[in-house]
N, C-alpha and C positions, 0 to 999 in steps of 0.2 A: 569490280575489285577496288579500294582503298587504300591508296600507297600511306604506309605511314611517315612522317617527316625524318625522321632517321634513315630511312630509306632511300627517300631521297636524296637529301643530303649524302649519302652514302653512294648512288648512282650518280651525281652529279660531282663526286670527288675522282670518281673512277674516269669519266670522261674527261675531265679536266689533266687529270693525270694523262690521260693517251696521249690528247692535244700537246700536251707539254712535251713527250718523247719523241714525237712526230717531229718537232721545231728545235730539238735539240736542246729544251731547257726542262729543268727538273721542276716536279712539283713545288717543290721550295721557292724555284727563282719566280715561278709563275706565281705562287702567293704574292711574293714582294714587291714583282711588277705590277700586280694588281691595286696593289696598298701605294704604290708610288703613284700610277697612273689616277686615283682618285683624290690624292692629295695634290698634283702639281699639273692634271692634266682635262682631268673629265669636267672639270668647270666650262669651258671654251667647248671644248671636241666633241663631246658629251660620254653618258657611259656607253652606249652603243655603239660609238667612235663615228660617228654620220655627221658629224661635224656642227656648227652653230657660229658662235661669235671667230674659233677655229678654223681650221681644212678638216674635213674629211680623213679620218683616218682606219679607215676600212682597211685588211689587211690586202684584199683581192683588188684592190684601186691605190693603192702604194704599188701592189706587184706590177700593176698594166703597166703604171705609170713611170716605171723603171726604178724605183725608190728602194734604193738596198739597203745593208745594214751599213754601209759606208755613208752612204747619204744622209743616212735617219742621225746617225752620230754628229755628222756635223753640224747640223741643223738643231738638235738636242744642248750642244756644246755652246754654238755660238748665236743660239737664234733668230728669229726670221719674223720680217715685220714687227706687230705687235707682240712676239713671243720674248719671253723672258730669254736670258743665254744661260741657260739651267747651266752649262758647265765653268763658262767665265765666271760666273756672281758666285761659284764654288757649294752653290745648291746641291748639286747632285755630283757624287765620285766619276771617274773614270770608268772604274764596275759596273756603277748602276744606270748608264748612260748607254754602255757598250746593253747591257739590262734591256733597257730598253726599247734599244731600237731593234732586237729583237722579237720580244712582247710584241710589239706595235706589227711586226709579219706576221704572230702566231695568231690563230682564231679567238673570236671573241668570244669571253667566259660571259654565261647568261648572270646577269645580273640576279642575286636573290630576289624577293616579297618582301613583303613587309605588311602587312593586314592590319584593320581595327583594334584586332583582340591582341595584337604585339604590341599597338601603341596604351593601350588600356593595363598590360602589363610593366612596361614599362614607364609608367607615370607615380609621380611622387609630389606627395603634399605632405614640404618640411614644417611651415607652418600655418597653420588653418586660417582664414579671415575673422576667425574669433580672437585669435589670439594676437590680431595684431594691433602696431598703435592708432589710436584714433586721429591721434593728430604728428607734427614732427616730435621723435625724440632727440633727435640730435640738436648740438648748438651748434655745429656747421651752417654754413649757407649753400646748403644742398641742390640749391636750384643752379648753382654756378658748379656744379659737381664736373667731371668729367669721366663717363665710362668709354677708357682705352684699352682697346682688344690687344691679347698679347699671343697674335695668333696661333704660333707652333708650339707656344706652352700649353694650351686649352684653357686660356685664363681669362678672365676680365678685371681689370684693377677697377678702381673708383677711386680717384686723384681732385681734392680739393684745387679748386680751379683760383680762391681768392690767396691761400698759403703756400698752394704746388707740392702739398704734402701728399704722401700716398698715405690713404683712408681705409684699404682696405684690398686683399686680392681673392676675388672666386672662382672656385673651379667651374670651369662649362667645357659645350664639347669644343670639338675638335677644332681649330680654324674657325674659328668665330667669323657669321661673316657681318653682321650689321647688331646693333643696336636699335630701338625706338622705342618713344617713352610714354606711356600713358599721356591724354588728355590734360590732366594735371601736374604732371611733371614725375609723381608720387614711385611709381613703378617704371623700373627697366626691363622691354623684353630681349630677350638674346636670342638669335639661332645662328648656327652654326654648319657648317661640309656635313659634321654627319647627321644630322638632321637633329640635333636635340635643341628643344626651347625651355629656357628657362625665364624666371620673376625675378628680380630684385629688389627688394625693397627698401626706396633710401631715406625712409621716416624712423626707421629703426636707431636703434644707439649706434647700432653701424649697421652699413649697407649688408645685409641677410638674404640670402637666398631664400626665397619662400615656397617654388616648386618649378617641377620639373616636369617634360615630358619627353621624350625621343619618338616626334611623330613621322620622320620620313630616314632615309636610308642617307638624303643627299637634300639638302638645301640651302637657299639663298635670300627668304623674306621672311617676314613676320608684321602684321600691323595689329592694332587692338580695333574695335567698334568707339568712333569719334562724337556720331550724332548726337543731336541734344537728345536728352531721356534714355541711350544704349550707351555712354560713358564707358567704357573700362568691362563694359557686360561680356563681351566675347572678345575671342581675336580669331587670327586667321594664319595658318603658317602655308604656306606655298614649295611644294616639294618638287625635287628636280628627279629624284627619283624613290621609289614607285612616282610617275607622273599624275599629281594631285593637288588636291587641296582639301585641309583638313579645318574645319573649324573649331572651337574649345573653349570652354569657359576660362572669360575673360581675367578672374580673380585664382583660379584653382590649375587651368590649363586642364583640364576633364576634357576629354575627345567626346566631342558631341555629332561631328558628322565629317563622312568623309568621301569627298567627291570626287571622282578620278576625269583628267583633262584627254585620256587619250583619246583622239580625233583625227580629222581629216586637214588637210593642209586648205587653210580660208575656206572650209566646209566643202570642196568640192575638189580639192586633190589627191594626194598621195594618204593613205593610214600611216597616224603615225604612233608607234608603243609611245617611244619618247617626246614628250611633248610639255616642256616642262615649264614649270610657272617660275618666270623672272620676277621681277617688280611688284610690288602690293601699295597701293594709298587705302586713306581710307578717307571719304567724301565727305565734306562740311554742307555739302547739300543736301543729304539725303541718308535713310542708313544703306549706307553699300558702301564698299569694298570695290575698287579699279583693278582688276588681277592680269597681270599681262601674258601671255601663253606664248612662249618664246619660238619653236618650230614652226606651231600652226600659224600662228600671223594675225591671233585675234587677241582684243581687247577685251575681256569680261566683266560687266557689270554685278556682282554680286550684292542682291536685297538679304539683310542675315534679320530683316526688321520681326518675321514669324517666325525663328526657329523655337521659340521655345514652345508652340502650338505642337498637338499631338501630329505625329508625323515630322515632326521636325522641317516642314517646308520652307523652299529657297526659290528666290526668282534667279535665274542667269541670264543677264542679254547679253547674247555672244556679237560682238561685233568684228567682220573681216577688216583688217589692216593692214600689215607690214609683216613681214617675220624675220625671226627671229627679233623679236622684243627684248630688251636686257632691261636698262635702267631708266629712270626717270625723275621727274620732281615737279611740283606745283609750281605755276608763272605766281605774281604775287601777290595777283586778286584771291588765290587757290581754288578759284571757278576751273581753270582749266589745267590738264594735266600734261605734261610733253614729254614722251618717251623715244629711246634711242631705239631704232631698228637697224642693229651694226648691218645686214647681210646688203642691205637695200640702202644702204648709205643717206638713209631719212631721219626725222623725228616726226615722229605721229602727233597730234593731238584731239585729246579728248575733250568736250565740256561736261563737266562733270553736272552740272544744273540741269542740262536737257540731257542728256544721255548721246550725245550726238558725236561721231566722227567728224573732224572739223577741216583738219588739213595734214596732208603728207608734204612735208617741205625737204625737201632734198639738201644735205648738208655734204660733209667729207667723209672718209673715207673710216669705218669703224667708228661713230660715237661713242664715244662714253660717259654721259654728264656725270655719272654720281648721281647728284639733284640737283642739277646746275648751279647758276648764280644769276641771281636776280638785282636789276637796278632798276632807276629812273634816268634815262639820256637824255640831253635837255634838248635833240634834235628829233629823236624817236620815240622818245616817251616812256615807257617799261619794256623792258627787256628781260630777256633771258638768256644765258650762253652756255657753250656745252663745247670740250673739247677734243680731240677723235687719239684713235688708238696709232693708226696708221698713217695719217696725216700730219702734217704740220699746220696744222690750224685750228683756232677758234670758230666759231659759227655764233654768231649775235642775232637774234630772232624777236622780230616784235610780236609784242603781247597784248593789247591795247587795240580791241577791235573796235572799240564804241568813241576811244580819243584822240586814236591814231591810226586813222585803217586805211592810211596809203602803206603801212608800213606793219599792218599786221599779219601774220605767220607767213613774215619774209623772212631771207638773211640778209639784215639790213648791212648787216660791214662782217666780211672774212678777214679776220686777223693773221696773221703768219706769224708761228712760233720756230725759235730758233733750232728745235728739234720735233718726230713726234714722237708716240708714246704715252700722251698726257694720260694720265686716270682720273684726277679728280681738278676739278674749279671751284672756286667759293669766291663769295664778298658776303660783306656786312652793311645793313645801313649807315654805320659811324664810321668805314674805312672806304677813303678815297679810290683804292687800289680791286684789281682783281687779279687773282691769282692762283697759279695755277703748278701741278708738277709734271714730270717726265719720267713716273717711274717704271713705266718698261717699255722708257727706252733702251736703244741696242747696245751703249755703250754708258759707260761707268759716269764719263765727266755729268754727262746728261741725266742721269738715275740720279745725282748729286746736287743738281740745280733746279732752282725755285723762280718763278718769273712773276713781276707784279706790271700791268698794264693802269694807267689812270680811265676809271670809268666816263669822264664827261670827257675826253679828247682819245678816243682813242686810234689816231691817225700818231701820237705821239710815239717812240720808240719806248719799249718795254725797259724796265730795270730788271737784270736776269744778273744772279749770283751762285756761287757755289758754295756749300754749307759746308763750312771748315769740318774736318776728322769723317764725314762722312763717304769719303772714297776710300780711306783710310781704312775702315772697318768693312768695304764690300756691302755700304749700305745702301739702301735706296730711300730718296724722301718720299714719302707718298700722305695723302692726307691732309689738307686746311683745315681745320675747325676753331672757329672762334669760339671766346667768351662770352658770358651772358652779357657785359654792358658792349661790346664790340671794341673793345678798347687792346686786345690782345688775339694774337691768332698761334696756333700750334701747331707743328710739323711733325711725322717721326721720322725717324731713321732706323727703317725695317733691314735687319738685319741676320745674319746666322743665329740661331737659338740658343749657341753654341760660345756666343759672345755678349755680353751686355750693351747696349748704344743709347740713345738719348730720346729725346724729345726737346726740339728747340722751341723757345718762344719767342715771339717777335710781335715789335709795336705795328697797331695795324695801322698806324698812319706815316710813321717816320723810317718803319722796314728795317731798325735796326733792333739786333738783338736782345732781349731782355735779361734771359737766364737759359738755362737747361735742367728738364728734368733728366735726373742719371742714376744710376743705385743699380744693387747688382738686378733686382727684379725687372728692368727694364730690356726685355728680349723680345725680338720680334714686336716690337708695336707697329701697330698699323693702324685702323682707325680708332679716332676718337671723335667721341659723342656727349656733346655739352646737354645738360637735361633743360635748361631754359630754349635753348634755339632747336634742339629735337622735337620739341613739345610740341612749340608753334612756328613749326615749317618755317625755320629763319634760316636762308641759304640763296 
């Protein structure tokens, strides 16, 4: 027999609805807690609720665990560890809180599909690689561009970096979650929470959206093909859910292959549906693609060098490592790669030249680097640092096996920061400072402050400040991003969507203020991505 999709979909409304009566919430409230829970929840816990960078949030392992709807509320309200205070930062109503914590008892709704033939429908080529410019149109200085995500709007601005003028604003989807930029600087990819990848092209008279795809239901990467001679030829987007990876042409976004990760936990434990792809680089050694498989605990080496042979063939070296994999970034030879495994309280590293698992170094408590930050110590040599969610600390790691390998993938120095929560670290070659923010941390003053450590001494006490009007607004700073010559670094202040806030700028040597960007279009900003330091892994 052949169920048709309406059918199901029609069977699978009805159950939903039971489920709902069962737990005392209407079809209605269950839609909504569904659409809250993937906007503000299923990142971390995942959509199966089994947990990840998160706890567990099983409805039958809340109940053992004594966790009622009194409990769930407060913990919703005021948050727990690295958890935002959905109800203090006035995220979420009192309604949809009380919402919640009953959702999180009722049974979990099976997540849809999402197939080839969905992503192939819904793909869009606004304009063709004929019709585009051969070289820059614009008189801007494009390479100092900055695309700034404006998350809850579905937006991407593109904000001259040398005037701070806004250039231009594009609709994407939902939650934007990264940015990265062609080889050349030429092209912006975007993906976004709900899976759609988009092109930007910033050679155009203005920044133009070139094409579209909505390859996954839920995700978190995107990289292009780096190698010499595959330039800009494919990319790769990485889906959290359907649990995959889809590859596509590199100019068009054409779904050309699509690989699903669901597996065994390090090849020889638990099956898992959910297993979703954190992190994506892409190798200057080789053509491949780094894909990190966040449940299972493996590293994938993706060969995309024969897809366009008949059959479309891929190599994959699955390597076992650590799990739950999230984020990462190149040390600063970008031979090697060092990813955060929040669950295991490590950072893995890969070389990406020989293909080889190198070392598990045990850091704090939840990493998070972003893409770390890279220097030169004049006691350790190249480093790299990464700062944790639930800790209060830095973690300093050498990188330098061949210069320095009394002190290579150690942690050569644990910093102590005055709170934790950090999400992201940066430096620049041209600024003295590294720096870093606290934006979910547990309290307001913290979400508010910015802290800069001096790279060659850093036994010295941190300069830590609070960013005037942003407690004010219920914002959080989150996000470094420098300019192309390093002479400036940017902050937002992510805020209600509801309200307009800023983007500070600040000298990256002297840490005093410069200006603000402000205007009513300035909602929710969260990251920004310079297209010179994007390009070439400058972080």
């Amino acid at each position: 027999m052949r169920w048709s999709k309406a059918l199901t979909v029609g069977l699978a409304a009805l159950a939903l609805g039971a489920l709902a009566v069962a737990q005392g919430l209407t079809p209605e409230q269950m839609e909504e807690g569904k659409k809250i829970y993937f906007q503000q929840c299923a990142g971390c816990h995942g959509v199966l609720r089994k947990g990840a960078t998160g706890k567990n949030l099983e409805p039958d392992k809340l109940k053992a665990a004594g966790k009622n709807v009194d409990y769930l509320k407060a913990i919703i309200t005021n948050g727990f560890g690295g958890m935002p205070a959905w109800g203090k930062l006035g995220i979420l109503t009192p309604e949809q809180i009380d919402l919640m914590a009953k959702f999180l008892l009722s049974p979990v709704p099976e997540p849809p599909p999402w197939t080839f033939e969905d992503i192939k429908n819904n793909w869009v080529v606004y304009v063709p690689v004929s019709k585009r410019p051969t070289q820059p149109e614009t008189t801007r200085n494009w390479q100092n561009f900055f695309g700034v995500i404006l998350r809850d709007m579905g937006q991407v601005a593109i904000v001259d970096g040398d005037t701070k003028e806004l250039v231009k604003i594009l609709p994407t989807g939902y939650a934007t979650h990264i940015l990265r930029s062609s080889k050349d600087g030429r092209y912006f990819y975007v993906i976004g929470r709900d899976g759609k990848a988009e092109i930007i092209d910033l050679w155009s008279k203005e920044p133009t959206l070139v094409a579209e795809a909505k390859v996954c239901l839920d995700a978190r990467s995107i990289d292009t093909s780096k190698y010499e001679g595959y330039e800009g030829k494919y990319a790769v987007v990485g889906c959290y859910w359907p649990s995959n990876f889809v590859i596509l042409d590199g100019q068009t976004l054409e779904p050309l292959k699509m690989v699903s990760t669901q597996g065994y936990v390090k090849s020889t434990g638990e099956f898992l549906r959910e297993n979703r792809v954190a992190s994506i680089v892409s190798s200057h050694f080789s053509p491949e693609w780094i894909l990190n498989i966040k449940e299972g605990g493996q590293t994938w080496l993706v060969d995309y060098a024969n897809i366009g042979l008949k059959g479309k063939p891929i190599n994959v070296r699955m390597i076992d490592t650590e799990r739950f994999l999230h984020d990462g970034g190149w040390a600063m030879d970008k031979r090697y790669f060092l990813v955060a495994a929040n669950a295991a309280k490590k950072i893995v590293v890969i070389d990406a030249k020989t293909g080889e698992f190198v070392a598990s170094i045990p850091v704090g408590d939840k990493p998070h680097p972003g893409r770390g930050a890279n220097w030169v110590h004049p006691k350790y040599g190249p480093v790299w640092a990464t700062g944790h969610i639930k800790d209060n600390k830095i973690a300093v790691i050498g990188t330098d096996p061949k210069g320095h390998p009394d002190y290579a993938w150690k942690v050569v120095k644990m910093i102590e920061t005055p709170y934790p929560g950090n999400l992201f670290i940066k430096t620049h070659p041209k600024s003295p400072w590294l720096i870093v923010d606290f934006t979910v941390a547990p309290t307001p003053e913290a979400n508010a402050t910015l802290c800069a450590w001096k790279k060659e001494d850093l036994e010295k006490d941190p300069i830590c400040w609070e960013v005037p009007g942003a407690k004010k607004l219920k914002a959080r700073m989150v996000h470094i991003e420098f300019n192309k010559d390093g002479s400036e670094f940017w902050v937002s202040a992510w805020g209600n969507k509801d309200t307009p806030t800023f983007i500070v700028v600040y000298d990256s040597v002297t840490l005093q203020e410069k200006t603000r960007i402000t205007g009513d279009w300035v909602r929710t900003p969260t990251g920004k991505f310079n297209v010179w330091n994007t390009a070439n892994d400058i972080y």
